[in-house]
DOMI-822245 format. One line per 10 residues: number of its first residue (from 0); their letters; for each residue x, y, z of C-alpha. Coordinates in nm, 2 decimals. Example, Ala and Ser with C-alpha at 12.3 -4.5 7.8 and 13.67 -1.06 7.14 Angstrom:
// residues 2
0 = as = 1.23,-0.45,0.78 | 1.37,-0.11,0.71
END
This chain:
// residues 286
0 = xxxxxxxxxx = 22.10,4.48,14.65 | 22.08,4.76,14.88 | 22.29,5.02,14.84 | 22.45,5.30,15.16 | 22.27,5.63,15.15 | 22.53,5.88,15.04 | 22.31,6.24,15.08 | 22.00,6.35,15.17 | 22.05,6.70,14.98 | 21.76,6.75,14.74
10 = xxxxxxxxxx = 21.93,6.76,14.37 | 21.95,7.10,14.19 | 21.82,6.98,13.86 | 21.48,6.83,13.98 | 21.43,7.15,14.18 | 21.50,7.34,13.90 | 21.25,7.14,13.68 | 20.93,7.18,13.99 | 21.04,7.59,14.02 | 21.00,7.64,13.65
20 = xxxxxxxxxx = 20.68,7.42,13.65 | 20.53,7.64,13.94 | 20.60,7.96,13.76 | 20.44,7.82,13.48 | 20.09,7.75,13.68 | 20.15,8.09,13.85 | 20.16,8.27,13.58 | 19.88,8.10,13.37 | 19.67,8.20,13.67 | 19.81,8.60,13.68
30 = xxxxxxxxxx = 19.71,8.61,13.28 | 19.35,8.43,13.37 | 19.27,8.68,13.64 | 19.39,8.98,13.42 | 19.28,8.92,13.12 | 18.90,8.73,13.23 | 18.81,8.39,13.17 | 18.75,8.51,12.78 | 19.14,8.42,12.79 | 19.13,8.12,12.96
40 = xxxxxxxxxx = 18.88,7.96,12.74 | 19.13,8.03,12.47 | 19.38,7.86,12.69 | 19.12,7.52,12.67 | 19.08,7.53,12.33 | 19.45,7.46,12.31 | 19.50,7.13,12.46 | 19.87,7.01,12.50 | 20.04,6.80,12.20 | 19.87,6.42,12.21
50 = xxxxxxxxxx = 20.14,6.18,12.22 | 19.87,5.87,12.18 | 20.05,5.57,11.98 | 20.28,5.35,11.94 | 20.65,5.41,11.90 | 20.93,5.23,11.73 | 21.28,5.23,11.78 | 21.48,5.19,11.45 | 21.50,4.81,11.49 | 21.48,4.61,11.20
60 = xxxxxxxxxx = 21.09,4.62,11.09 | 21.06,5.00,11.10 | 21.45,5.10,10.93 | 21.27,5.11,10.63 | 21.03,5.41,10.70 | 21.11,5.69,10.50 | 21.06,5.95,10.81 | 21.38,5.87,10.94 | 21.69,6.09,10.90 | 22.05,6.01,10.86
70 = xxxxxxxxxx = 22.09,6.03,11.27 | 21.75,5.86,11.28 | 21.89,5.54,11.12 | 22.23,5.55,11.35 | 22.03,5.64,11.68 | 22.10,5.41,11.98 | 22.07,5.42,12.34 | 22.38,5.67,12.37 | 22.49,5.96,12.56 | 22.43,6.30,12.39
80 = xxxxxxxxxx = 22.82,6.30,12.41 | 22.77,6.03,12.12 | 22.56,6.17,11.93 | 22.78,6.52,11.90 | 23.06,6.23,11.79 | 22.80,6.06,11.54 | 22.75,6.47,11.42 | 23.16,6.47,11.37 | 23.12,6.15,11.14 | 22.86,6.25,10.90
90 = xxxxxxxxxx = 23.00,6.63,10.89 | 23.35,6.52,10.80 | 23.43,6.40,10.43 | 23.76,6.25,10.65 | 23.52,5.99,10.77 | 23.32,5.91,10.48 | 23.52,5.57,10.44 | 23.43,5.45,10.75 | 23.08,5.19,10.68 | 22.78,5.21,10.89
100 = xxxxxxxxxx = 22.92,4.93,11.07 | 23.21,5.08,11.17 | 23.02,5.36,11.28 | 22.73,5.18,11.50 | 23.03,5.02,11.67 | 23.25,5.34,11.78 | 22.93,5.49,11.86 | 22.85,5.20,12.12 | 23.19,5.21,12.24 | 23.22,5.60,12.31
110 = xxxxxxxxxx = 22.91,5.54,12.52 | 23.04,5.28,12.72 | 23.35,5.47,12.74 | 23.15,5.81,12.87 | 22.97,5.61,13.14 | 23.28,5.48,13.25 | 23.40,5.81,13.30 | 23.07,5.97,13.49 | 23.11,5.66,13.71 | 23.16,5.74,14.10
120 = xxxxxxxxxx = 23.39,5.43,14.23 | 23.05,5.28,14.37 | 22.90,5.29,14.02 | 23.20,5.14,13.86 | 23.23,4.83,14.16 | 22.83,4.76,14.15 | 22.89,4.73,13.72 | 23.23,4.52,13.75 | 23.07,4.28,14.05 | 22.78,4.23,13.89
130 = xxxxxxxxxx = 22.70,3.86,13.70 | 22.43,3.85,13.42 | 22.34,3.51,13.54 | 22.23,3.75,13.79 | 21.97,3.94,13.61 | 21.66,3.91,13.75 | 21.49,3.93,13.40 | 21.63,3.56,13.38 | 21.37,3.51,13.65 | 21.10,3.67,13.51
140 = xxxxxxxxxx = 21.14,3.95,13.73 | 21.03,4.29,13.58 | 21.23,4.62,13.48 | 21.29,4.87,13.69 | 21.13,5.21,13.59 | 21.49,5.34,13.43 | 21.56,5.02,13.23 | 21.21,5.03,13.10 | 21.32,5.39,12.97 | 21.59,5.21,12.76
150 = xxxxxxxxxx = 21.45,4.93,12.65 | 21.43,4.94,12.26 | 21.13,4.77,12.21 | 20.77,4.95,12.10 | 20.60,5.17,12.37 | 20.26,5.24,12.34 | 20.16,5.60,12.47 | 19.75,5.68,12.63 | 19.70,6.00,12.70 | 19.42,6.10,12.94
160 = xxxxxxxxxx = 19.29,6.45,13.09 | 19.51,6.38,13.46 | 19.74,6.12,13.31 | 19.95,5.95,13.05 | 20.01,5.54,13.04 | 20.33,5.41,12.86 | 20.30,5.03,12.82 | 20.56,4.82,12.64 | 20.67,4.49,12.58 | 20.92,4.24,12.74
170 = xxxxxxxxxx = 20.90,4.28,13.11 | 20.88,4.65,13.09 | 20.65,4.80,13.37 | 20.37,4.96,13.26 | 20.38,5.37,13.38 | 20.21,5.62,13.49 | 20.24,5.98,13.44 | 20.02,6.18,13.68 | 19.98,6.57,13.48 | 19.76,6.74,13.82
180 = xxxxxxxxxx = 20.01,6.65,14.06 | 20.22,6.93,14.21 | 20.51,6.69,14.38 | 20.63,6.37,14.45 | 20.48,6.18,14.73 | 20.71,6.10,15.10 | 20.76,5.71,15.03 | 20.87,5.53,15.35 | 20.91,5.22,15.05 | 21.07,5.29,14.76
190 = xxxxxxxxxx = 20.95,5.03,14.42 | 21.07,4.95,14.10 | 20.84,5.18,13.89 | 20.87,5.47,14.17 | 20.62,5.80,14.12 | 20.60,5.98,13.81 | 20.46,6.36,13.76 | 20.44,6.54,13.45 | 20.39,6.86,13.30 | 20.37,7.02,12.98
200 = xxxxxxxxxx = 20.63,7.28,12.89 | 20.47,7.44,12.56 | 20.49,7.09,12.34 | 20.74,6.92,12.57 | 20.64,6.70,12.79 | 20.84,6.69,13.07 | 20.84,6.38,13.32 | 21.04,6.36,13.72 | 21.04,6.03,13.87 | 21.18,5.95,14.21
210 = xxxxxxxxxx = 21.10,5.73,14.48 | 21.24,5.42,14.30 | 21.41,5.13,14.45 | 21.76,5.05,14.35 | 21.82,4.80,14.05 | 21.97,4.80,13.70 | 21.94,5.09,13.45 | 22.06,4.87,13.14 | 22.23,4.53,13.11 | 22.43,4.63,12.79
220 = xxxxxxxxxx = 22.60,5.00,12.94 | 22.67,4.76,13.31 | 22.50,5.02,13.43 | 22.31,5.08,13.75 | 22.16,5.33,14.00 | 22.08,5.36,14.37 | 21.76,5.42,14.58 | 21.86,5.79,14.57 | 21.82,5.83,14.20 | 21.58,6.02,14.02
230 = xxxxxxxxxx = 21.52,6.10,13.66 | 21.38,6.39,13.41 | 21.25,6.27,13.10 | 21.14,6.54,12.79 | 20.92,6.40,12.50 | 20.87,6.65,12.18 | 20.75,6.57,11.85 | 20.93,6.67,11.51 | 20.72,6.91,11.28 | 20.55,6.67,11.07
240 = xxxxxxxxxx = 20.45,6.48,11.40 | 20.57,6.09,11.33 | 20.91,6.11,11.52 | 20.89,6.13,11.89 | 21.19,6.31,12.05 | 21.32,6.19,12.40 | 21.55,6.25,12.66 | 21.64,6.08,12.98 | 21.84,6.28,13.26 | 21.96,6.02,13.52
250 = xxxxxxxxxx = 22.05,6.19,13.86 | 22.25,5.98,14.10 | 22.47,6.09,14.40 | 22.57,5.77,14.44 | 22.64,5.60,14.07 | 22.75,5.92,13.89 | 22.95,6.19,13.93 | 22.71,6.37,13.75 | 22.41,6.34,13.57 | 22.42,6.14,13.28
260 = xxxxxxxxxx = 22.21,6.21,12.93 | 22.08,5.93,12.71 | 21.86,6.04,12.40 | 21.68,5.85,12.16 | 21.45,5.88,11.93 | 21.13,5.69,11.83 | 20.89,5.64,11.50 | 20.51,5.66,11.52 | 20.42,5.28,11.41 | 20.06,5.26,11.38
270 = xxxxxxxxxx = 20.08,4.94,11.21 | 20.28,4.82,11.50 | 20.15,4.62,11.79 | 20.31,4.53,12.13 | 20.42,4.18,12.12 | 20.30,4.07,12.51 | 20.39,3.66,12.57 | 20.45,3.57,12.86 | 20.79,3.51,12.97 | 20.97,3.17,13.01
280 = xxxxxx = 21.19,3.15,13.31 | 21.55,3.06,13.17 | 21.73,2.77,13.39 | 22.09,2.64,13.40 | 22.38,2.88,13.38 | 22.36,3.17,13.13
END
């Protein structure tokens, strides 16, 4: 589906993200020239946090591990909205009758309900209009680069000197994350995976994508984004190093009112491995 241009003004955020990024280079260089290359050597010996492995949602073969927490356990492809509400829950002894059912289940409908809400009335037509029978996943067709984001299923994470790979199972698209890149290439046509950078931000990992083609951001939330969306992405590690912090920022003019957060976290599961079978077209109504 192709969706009408709505602006062509460059969104504050993203800017934002590439201005503090080039102070960060700017200054690394000021400190290299000042200080000698004694400093900078320093610098090398001080690579950026690895985040090689795979990674688990809290799906039913990992809830067991004893690294997760309380909100670890509850954690879900919500809105950080949600997770304040999740916070209200386990704070207040008012709520300690509610089950963990009960709670799983107001927490997937206060999402629902604050996407609603962010919706422009573009975003909310596409959502209502659209037919899962539609889906091209039915078809074998692969995620888009934002769905891919979502998708609850392991991701495995490579991480090389001007790169990082994220592979993961389903139909998800396998990623790159280009680290020496200073901005976004002029695409004339726009793809499914679109163009990643990345930078490190002390031991966050911070990732932009743009230049993606308009598609579906998650079948579950109805929700779905425009070929003028874009997205930041932060990764960070707890401090014992097993639980893999991350943060989505979707930007679109034409979807949203305004941007829209999703966190979630994820386990290290070395004992994990993709699950890769190919995928059987489904046929008939769904």
């Amino acid at each position: 589906m192709r969706f009408q241009l709505a602006t062509s003004a460059v969104n504050n955020s993203i800017t934002q993200e590439l201005m503090v990024k080039t102070k960060i280079c700017l200054r690394t260089v000021i400190i290299a020239v000042t200080l000698g290359m004694g400093s900078l050597v320093v610098a090398q010996e001080q690579p950026p946090v690895d985040f090689s492995g795979v990674w688990s949602t809290n799906s039913i073969d990992v809830l067991d591990n004893p690294a997760w927490d309380t909100v670890g356990h509850f954690s879900c492809a919500c809105t950080r909205e949600t997770y304040e509400l999740l916070m209200s829950f386990l704070n207040d002894p008012a709520q300690d009758g509610l089950s963990a059912v009960e709670i799983v289940n107001r927490m997937e409908a206060h999402t629902i309900e604050v996407i609603g809400d962010r919706l422009t009335e573009t975003g909310m037509r596409v959502g209502q209009e659209f037919d899962l029978a539609d889906d091209p996943a039915i078809q074998c067709n692969p995620f888009g680069v934002f769905r891919t984001i979502l998708h609850s299923d392991p991701i495995e994470i490579t991480t090389f000197d001007d790169r990082i790979e994220i592979r993961g199972e389903d139909l998800t698209v396998e990623r790159t994350v280009y680290l020496n890149v200073d901005e976004h290439p002029d695409a004339d046509e726009k793809t499914s995976a679109g163009y990643s950078i990345g930078w490190f931000e002390g031991n966050t990992l911070v990732v932009v994508t743009k230049n993606v083609s308009a598609g579906m951001v998650d079948d579950q939330l109805s929700l779905h984004h425009s070929d003028q969306a874009s997205s930041i992405e932060r990764y960070s590690l707890n401090e014992a190093g097993n639980v893999l912090n991350t943060s989505f920022t979707l930007h679109d003019p034409v979807m949203l009112k305004e941007p829209l957060i999703i966190d979630r976290p994820r386990m290290r599961t070395p004992g994990v491995s993709l699950e890769l079978a190919p995928c059987d077209v489904i046929s008939g109504q769904y």
